[in-house]
N, C-alpha and C positions, 0 to 999 in steps of 0.2 A: 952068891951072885944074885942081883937081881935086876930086872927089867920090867919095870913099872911106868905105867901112864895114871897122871889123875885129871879128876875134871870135877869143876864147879858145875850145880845144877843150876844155879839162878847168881844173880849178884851179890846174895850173902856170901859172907863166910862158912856157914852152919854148914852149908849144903856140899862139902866137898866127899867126891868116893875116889878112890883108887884099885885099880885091878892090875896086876903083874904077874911074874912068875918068878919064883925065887926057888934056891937049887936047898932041897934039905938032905945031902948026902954030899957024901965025898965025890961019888963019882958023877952027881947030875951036877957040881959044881964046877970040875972038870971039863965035863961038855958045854956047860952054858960058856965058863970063859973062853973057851974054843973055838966061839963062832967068831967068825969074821966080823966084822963092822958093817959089813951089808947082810949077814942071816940077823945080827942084832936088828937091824934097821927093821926087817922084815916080821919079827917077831913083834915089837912094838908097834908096828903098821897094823897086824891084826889084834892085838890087844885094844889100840884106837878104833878099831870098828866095832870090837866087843865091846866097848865100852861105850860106844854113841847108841849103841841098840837096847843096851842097862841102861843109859842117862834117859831115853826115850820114855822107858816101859814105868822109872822112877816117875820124870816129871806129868805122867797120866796120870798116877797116883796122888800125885800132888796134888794136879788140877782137879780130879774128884774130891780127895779134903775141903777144898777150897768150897767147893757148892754147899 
């Protein structure tokens, strides 16, 4: 099971990352498929925040290459 969000940093292509959570056991696969459609939703909600705060700290980075 897995519950993944991804995001492009710019308009390339190149630029894509992805952050999720995926079950590596019997039994964390068991729980993941377990949650409702609203704990899914909820899990994915904070992966998207996790993930806009990575896309952030990425495209600094960028922008200092850039200079």
């Amino acid at each position: 099971m897995v519950i993944e969000r991804e995001r492009y940093l710019d308009d390339t292509s190149g630029r894509l990352i992805s952050l999720g959570v995926r079950s590596r056991s019997p039994e964390m696969h068991s729980l993941l498929t377990a949650l409702t459609a609203e704990e899914r939703t909820a899990v994915a909600d904070v992966i998207v925040r996790a993930l806009d705060d990575i896309a952030g700290i990425l495209r600094a980075r960028l922008a200092e290459r850039a200079e």
